[in-house]
N, C-alpha and C positions, 0 to 999 in steps of 0.2 A: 588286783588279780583275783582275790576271792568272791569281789560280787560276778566275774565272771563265769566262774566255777559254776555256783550259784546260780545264775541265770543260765546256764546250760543245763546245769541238774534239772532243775526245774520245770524247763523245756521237754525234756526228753522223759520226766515222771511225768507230765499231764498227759503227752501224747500216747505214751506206753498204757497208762490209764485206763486211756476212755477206747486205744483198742482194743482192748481186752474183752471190754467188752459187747463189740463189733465180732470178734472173731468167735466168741463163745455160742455168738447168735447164727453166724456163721454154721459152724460149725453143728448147733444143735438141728439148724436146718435141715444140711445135706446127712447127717443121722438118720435123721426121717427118712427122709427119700428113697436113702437106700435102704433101708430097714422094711418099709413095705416092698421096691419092688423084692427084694431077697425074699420075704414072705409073701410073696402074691395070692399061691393057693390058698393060702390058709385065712388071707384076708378076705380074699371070693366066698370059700366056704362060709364063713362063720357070715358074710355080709356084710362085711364092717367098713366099706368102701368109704362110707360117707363122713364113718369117726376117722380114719386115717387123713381122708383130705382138709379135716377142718383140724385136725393135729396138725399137720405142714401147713396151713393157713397162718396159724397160730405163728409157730416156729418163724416163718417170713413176716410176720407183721412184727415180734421181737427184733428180728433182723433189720427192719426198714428201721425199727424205731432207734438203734444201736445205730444203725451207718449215720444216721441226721444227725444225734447228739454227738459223734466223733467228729462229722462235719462240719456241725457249727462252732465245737469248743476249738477245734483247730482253725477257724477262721477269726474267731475270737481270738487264739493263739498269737497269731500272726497278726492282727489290727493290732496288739498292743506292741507287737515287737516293732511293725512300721512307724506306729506314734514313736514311741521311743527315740528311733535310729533316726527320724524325722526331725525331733524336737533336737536333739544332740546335734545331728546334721546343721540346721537353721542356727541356734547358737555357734556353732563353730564360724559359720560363714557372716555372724554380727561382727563376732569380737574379729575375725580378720580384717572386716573390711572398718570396722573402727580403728583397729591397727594402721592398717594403711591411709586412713583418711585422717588422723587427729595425731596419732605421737608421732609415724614414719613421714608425713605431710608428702607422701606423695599424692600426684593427679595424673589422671590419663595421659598427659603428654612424657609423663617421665618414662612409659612404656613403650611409645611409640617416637 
């Protein structure tokens, strides 16, 4: 029971993780965005067009770079859980059909 705890802990700290910081990038994003249009004038005036856009340039390429490594760790996540449940799965369906082929000595006709 407790590796199960355990492997759900576990689970749900990596994914919490690595959104963290996805949404941080997120979040610093849409910051920007609105933060210039709310200051539009004063970004015209002073000319600063070109530092604002390569600021949210920025902001989005942390963002891209955040969504892929949540992406990947979470599919990473998931390849191990399906090994896993795969490997455990496949065992299960040895020892049964060992069971039924070697100590219960049955054969397909006992079925049918």
């Amino acid at each position: 029971m407790n590796k199960w705890v355990l492997k759900v802990y576990a689970n749900i700290a990596i994914a919490l993780f690595f959104l963290s910081f996805t949404s941080r990038a997120e979040n610093d994003a849409g910051n920007k965005a609105i933060d210039s249009l709310i200051n539009y004038e004063t970004v015209k005036y002073f000319n600063n067009e070109d530092f604002e856009a390569e600021q949210y340039n920025k902001s989005l390429i942390k963002y891209e770079e955040a969504s892929l490594k949540t992406s990947q760790s979470l599919a990473l996540l998931n390849f191990g859980q399906n090994a896993i449940f795969s490997t455990a799965l496949s065992a299960v369906m040895l020892l049964a059909a060992r069971y039924f082929a070697f100590i219960a000595k049955c054969r397909l006709k006992t079925f049918f």
